[in-house]
Structure formats: structure tokens, C-alpha cells
C-alpha positions as CSV (number, residue, x, y, z in Angstrom):
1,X,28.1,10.8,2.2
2,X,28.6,11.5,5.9
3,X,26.2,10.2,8.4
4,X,24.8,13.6,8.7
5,X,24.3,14.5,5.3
6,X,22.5,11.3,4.7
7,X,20.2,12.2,7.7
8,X,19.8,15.7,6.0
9,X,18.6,13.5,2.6
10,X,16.1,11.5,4.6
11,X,14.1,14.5,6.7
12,X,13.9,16.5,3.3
13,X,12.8,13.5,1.5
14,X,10.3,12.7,4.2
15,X,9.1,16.8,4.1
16,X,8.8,16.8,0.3
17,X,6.3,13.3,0.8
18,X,4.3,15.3,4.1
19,X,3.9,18.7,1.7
20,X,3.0,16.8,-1.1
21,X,0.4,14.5,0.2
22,X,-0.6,17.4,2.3
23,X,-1.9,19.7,-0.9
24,X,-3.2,16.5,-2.7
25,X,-5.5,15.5,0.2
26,X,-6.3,19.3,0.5
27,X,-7.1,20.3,-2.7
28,X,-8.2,16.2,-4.0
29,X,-5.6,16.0,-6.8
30,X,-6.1,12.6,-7.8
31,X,-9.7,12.6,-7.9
32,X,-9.4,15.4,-10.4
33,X,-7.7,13.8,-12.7
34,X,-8.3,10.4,-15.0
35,X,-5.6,8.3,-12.8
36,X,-9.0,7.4,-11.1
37,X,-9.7,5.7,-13.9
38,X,-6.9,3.3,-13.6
39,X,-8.0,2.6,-9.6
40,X,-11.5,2.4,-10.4
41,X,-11.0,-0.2,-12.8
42,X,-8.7,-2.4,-9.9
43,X,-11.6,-4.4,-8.7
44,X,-10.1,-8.0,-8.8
45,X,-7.0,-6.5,-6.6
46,X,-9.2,-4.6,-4.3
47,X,-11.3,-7.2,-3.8
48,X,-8.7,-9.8,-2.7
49,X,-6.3,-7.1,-0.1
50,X,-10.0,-6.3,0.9
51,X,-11.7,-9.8,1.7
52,X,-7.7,-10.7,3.4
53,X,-8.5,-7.7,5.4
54,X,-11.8,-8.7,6.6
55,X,-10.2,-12.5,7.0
56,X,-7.7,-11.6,9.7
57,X,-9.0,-8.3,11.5
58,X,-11.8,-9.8,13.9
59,X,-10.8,-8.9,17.5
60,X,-7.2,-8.1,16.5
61,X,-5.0,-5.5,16.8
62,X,-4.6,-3.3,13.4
63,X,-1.7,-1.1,12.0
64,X,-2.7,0.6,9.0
65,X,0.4,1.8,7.2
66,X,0.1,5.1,5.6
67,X,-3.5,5.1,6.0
68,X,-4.6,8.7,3.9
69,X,-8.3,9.5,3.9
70,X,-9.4,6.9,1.7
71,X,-7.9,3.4,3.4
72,X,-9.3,0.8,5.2
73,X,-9.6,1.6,9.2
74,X,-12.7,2.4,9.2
75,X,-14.0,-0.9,7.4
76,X,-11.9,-2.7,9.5
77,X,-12.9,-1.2,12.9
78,X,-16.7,-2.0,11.5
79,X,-15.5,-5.9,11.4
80,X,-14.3,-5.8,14.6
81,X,-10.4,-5.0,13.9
82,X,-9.0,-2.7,17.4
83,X,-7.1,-0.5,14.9
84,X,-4.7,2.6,14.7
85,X,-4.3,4.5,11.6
86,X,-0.9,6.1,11.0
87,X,0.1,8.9,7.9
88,X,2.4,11.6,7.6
89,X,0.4,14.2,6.4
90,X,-1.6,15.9,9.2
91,X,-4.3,16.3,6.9
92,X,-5.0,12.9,6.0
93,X,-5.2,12.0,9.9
94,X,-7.8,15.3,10.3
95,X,-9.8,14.0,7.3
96,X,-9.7,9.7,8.5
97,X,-10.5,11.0,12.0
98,X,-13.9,13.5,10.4
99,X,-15.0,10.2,8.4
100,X,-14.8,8.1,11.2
101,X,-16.9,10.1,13.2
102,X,-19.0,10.6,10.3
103,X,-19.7,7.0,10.3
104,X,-20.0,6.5,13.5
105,X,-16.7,4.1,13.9
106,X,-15.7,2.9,16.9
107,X,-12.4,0.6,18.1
108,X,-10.5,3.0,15.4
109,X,-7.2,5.9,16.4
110,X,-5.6,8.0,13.9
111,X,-2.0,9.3,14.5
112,X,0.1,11.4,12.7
113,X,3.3,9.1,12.5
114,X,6.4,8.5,10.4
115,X,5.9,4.8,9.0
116,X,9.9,4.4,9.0
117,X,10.2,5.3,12.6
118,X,6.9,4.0,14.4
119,X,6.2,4.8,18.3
120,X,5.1,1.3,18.9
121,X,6.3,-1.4,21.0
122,X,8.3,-4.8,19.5
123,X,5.2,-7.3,18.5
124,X,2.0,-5.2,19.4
125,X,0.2,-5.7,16.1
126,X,-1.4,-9.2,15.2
127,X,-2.3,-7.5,11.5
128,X,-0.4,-4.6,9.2
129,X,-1.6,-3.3,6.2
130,X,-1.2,-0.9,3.8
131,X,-1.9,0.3,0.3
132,X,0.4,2.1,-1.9
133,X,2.6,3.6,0.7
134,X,5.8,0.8,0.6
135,X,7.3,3.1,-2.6
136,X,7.1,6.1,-0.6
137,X,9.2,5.0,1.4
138,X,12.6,3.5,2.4
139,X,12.0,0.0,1.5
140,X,14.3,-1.5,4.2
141,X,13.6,0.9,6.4
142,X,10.0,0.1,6.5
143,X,9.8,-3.2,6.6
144,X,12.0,-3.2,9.5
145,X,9.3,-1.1,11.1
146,X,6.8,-4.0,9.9
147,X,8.6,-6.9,11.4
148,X,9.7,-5.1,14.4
149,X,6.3,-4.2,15.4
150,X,4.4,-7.5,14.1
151,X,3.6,-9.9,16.4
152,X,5.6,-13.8,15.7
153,X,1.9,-15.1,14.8
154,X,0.8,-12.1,12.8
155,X,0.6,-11.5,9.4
156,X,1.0,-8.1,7.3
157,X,-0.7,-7.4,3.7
158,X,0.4,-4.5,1.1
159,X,-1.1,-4.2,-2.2
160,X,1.1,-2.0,-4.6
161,X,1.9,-0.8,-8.1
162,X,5.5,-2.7,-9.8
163,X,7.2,-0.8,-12.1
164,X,8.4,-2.7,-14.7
165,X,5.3,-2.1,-17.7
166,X,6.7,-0.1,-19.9
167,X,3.5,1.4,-20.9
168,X,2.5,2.1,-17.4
169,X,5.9,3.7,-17.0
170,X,5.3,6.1,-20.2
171,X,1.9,7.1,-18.3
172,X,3.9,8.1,-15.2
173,X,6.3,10.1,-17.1
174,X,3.6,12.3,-18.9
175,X,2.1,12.5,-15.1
176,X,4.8,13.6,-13.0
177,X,2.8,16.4,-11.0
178,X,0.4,13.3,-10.0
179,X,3.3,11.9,-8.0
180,X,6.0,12.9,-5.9
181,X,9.7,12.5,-6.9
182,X,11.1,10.4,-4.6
183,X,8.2,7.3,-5.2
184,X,9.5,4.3,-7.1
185,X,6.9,1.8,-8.0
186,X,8.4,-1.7,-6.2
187,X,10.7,-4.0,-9.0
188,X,11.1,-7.8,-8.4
189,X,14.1,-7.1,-6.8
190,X,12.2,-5.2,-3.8
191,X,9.8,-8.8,-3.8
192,X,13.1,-10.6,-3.0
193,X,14.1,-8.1,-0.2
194,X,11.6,-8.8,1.5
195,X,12.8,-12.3,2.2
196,X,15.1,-10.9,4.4
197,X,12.6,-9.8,6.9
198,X,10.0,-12.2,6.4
199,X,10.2,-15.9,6.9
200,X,7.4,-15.9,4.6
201,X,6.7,-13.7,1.5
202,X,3.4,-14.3,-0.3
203,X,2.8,-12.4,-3.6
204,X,-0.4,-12.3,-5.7
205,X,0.1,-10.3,-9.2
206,X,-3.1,-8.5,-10.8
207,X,-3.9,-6.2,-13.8
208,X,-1.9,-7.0,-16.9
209,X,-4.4,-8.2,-19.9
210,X,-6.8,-6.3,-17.3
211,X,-6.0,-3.0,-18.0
212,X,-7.3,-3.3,-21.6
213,X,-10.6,-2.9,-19.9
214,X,-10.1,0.9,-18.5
215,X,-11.2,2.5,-21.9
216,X,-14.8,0.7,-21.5
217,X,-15.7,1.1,-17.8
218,X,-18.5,3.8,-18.5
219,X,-20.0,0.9,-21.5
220,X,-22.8,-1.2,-20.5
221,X,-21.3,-4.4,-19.6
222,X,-18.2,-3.6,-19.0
223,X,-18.0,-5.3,-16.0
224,X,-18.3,-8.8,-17.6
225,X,-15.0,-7.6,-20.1
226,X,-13.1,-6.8,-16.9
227,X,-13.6,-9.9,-15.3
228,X,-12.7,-11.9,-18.4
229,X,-9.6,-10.3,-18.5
230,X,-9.0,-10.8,-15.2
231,X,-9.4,-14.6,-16.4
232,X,-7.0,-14.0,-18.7
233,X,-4.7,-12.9,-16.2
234,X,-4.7,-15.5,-14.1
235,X,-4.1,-17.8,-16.2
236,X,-1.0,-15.9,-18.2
237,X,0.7,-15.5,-14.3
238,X,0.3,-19.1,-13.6
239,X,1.4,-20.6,-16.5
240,X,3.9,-17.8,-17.6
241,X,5.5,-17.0,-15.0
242,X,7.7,-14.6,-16.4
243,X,4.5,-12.0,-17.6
244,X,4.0,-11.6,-13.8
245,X,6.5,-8.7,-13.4
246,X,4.1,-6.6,-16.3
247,X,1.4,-6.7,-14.1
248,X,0.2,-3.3,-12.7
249,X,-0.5,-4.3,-9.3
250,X,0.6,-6.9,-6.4
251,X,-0.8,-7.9,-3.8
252,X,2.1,-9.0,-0.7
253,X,1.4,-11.1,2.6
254,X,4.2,-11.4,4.6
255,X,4.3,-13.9,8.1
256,X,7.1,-15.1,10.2
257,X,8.8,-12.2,10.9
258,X,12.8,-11.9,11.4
259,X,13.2,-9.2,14.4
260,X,15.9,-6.5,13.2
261,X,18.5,-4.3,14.7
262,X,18.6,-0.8,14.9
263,X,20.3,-0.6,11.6
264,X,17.2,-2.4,10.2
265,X,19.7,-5.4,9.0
266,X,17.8,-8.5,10.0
């Protein structure tokens, strides 16, 4: 492929994710539909990208990666993060910037930005985060971005689907208008990539025996099941180290970046 058709592939690619995310934001796809089941039912997951978040935001500066309407800036501004929310879908920055003056935040920007090509200076963020925008994008690409724009001390947090379960995979299939077609939920392979931007690459796997639990969320109780099975979980991707890739979600912390050139090769 010559340099300018593969430039042609990545702005339509890029176009297809804005109009996509554009009409789902718009019209609230996903809250529609019973995949908010499956996120409703990620507390254990949530719960540790959200309490990391809180950890390391204090008085620092913020990048949230792909923000949409429904991410974390505003939490963070509230715990005294300085941050900048970035998407590429203008209507995800219009609604972010209506709910932070809604509630009042303060200390928190929204821009409409592409995450594979950010307008930031090398090392200006102390903290990056994101959730479930890494398989929208180019994988390299973006954690060039990441490390480029991290500072040597900071740290950068992602939680995201894997796609290795074959029954979540048979979900997605039925689903396909939930989802645009150029996502790819991250292998074990990506993990490993990852290591060539990062000095350090944490991962934290959630949501295998876990899921089980979806089917009972409206039944008294339920919340006592869920946390069992998130027992269950833990202990399976400790001692079995090989289940870990079945797991719905993970969450990734990644320190001691490795600057990159301009061909995003470390």
C-alpha cells in the first residue's frame, strides 16, 4: 500500500469512529439497549480504575483519553485533578462540557482532539487515563501519543474489554450495530506491545466467573453473588494463570515511559 493510500485508510477509519460515536452519543444507543447490562454489572473493575483515579489525580495534571459524556473528568476535577478531556466526536465534548457546568466543575477543559495525534507538548501530563477507547484506535499509534506526552514520573491507567471469550465474542457478533467496525477488543498480544513503550506494564484482569452474575442484577441480593464471584475470580487469575486471557475486562497501568520517534517506534 502506498504511503498515501494508507493515509487515505487512516482519515476514513478515523471519520467512520467520529460519525459513529457522533449518532450514539446523539441518539444514546447504548443506553437503549441491554449491553448496559454487562457495564452495570462491572463494579469490581470500576471500582479499582476508579479508586487509581482518585489515588493519583490530586493537584496533577490530567489527560483523559477519549473521554465521551460519560468518563471520568469531572470526578476527577472534583478531587482536585487540573484536567483536559479529549474525544473525537464533537458531541461528546458539547455534552462533557453541559455536565460539567451542570455540576458546577471547575479545574476541568474539554477539546475535540484526535487521541493518535494529540496537540500537547512532550511530558505535560503527570496522569492519563482512559476507558475503552485503546481498541478504537491504532494500538501503536496511541500509546506513542501516551508516552510522548506522559511525564518520566507519571503514570497512565486504561481499563478495557480483551477479546479472547468466546462467548463474549458470540455476543459481539449478534451486536454488530452496537459497535463500530474497525474496534478490536485488545488480545494478549496487544498487553505485550505495550512493553515497548512502557518500562513498566501493570495488568489487573476482572470479570470471568463474574459475568455469571448479569442475569440476577435486578434480584434481591444480587450484589452479595457478584461479589462472590468476583472472589472466585481472583482467585482463578492468581492461581491459573492461564484463565486470565477469558476475562471480560482489564485493567492496565503503565509507568516509565520510553519516548518515541515520529514513526511511533520506541
Amino acid at each position: 500500500m502506498s504511503i498515501r493510500s494508507e493515509t487515505r485508510a487512516v482519515e476514513d477509519r478515523k471519520q467512520r469512529e467520529k460519525e459513529f460515536h457522533n449518532k450514539a452519543f446523539q441518539e444514546e444507543t447504548r443506553k437503549k439497549t441491554c449491553v448496559e447490562r454487562f457495564y452495570d454489572s462491572a463494579n469490581s473493575s470500576k471500582g479499582f480504575y476508579k479508586n487509581y483515579l482518585q489515588a493519583n489525580c490530586r493537584n496533577k495534571r490530567v489527560l483523559e483519553y477519549g473521554c465521551g459524556p460519560d468518563g471520568y473528568s469531572t470526578f476527577m476535577a472534583r478531587h482536585g485533578g487540573i484536567v483536559t478531556g479529549i474525544d473525537i466526536s464533537e458531541i461528546a465534548i458539547e455534552q462533557s462540557r453541559k455536565l460539567a457546568h451542570n455540576e458546577r466543575a471547575t479545574g476541568v477543559d474539554f477539546r475535540v482532539m484526535d487521541a493518535e495525534c494529540l496537540k500537547f507538548e512532550d511530558s505535560t501530563f503527570d496522569l492519563i487515563c482512559g476507558t475503552a477507547i485503546l481498541h478504537h484506535l491504532d494500538f501503536r499509534r496511541a500509546l506513542s501519543e501516551v508516552s510522548r506526552t506522559l511525564k518520566p514520573d507519571g503514570s497512565a491507567a486504561f481499563i478495557e474489554c480483551l477479546g479472547h471469550n468466546p462467548l463474549i465474542n458470540f455476543y459481539r457478533k449478534l451486536t454488530p450495530h452496537l459497535r463500530t467496525e474497525d474496534e478490536h477488543p485488545l488480545l494478549m498480544s496487544d498487553l505485550k506491545i505495550a512493553r515497548d513503550y512502557f518500562g513498566k506494564v501493570e495488568t489487573h484482569f476482572f470479570h470471568f466467573a463474574g459475568l455469571m452474575a448479569i442475569p440476577f442484577q435486578k434480584v434481591r441480593g444480587a450484589q452479595y453473588l457478584s461479589r462472590a464471584l468476583d472472589s472466585v475470580d481472583r482467585f482463578a487469575f492468581r492461581f491459573l494463570p492461564f484463565m486470565r486471557k477469558y476475562s471480560w475486562a482489564v485493567v492496565i497501568v503503565l509507568t516509565q515511559p520510553k519516548k518515541a520517534n515520529s514513526m511511533g517506534q520506541p
